[in-house]
C-alpha positions as CSV (number, residue, x, y, z in Angstrom):
1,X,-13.5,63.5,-68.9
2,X,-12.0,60.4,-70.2
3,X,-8.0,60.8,-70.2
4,X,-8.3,58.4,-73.9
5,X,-10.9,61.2,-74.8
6,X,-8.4,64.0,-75.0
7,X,-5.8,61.8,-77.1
8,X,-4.9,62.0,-80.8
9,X,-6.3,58.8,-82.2
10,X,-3.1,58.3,-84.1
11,X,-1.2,58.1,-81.1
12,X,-4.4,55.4,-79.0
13,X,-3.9,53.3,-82.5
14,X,-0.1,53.3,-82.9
15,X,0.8,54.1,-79.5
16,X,-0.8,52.4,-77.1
17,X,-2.6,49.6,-78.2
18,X,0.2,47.9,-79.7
19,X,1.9,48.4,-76.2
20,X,-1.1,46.4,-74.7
21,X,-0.9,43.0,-77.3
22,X,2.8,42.8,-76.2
23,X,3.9,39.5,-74.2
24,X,5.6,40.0,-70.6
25,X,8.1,38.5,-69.8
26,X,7.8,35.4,-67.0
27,X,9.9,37.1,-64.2
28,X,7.6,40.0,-64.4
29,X,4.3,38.1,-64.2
30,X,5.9,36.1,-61.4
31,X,6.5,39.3,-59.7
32,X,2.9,40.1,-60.0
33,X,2.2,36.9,-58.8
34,X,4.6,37.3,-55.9
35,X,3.5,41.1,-54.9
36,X,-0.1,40.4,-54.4
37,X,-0.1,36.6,-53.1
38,X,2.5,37.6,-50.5
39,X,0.5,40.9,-49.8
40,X,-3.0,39.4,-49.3
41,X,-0.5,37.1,-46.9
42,X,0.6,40.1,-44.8
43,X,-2.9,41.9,-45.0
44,X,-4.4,39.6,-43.1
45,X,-1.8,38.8,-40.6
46,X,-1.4,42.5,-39.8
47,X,-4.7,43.6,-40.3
48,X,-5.9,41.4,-37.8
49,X,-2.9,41.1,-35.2
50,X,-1.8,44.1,-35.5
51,X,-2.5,47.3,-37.9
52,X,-1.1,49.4,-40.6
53,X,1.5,51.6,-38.2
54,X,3.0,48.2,-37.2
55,X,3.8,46.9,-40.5
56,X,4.8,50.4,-41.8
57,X,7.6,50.1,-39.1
58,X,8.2,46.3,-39.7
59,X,9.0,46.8,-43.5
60,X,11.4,50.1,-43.0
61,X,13.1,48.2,-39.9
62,X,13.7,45.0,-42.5
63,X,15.0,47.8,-45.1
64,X,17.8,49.1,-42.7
65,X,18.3,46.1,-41.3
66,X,19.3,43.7,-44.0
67,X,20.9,47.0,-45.7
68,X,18.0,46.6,-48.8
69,X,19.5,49.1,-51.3
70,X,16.6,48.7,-53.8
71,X,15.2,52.0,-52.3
72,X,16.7,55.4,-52.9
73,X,16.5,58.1,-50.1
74,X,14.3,60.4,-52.4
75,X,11.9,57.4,-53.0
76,X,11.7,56.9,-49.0
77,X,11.4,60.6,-48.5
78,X,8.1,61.0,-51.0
79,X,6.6,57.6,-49.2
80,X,7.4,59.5,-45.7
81,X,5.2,62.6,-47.5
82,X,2.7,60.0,-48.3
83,X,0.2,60.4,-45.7
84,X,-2.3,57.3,-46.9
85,X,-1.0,54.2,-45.0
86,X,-2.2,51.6,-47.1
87,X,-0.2,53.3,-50.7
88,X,3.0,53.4,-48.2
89,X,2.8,50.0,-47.3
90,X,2.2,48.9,-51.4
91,X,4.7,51.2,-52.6
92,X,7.4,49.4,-50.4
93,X,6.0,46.2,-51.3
94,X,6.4,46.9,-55.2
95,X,9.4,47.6,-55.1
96,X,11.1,44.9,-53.0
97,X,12.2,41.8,-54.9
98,X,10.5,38.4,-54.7
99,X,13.5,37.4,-52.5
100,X,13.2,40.2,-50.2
101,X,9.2,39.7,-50.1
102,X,10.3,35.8,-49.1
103,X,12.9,37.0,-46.6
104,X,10.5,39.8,-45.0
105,X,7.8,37.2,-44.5
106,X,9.6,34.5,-42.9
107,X,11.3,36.6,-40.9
108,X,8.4,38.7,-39.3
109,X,5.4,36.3,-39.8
């Protein structure tokens, strides 16, 4: 069943669509920007050289190396639960900055 289904219409009409019309802000779209031009970067480097075990290891190395505090222990402990590689690997991705994306990439790449 559709999730917008089950919803009071007051709430889809004064709720939510207004939510949707809003403007975001330019350092968030260039995040966006940043997360999944530097991603399609690093999916086809590791991909093809190596594979998803590698650059699961290569992101949490450059975490506790360069002492990236952006991630909380009980964030690293539910992607650790996380069995699907691929959502691990995005997850970490999201929440590093565009920076630390930069950094990670000319570093390992």
């Amino acid at each position: 069943m559709n999730l917008f289904a089950r919803l009071p219409h007051d709430i889809i009409v004064h709720r939510i669509i207004p939510f949707t019309y809003q403007c975001q802000s330019n350092d968030l779209l260039q995040d966006i920007r940043s997360f999944f031009c530097t991603y399609r970067i690093l999916h086809n480097v590791y991909l093809f050289e190596y594979n998803e075990s590698i650059w699961i290891h290569d992101l949490v190395e450059f975490i506790i190396r360069y002492n990236i505090q952006m991630i909380s222990k009980k964030f690293m402990d539910s992607i650790s639960e996380n069995k699907n590689k691929k959502m691990k690997i995005r997850l970490i991705w999201g929440y590093m900055t565009r920076l630390n994306r930069n950094k990670f990439i000319h570093i390992y790449i």
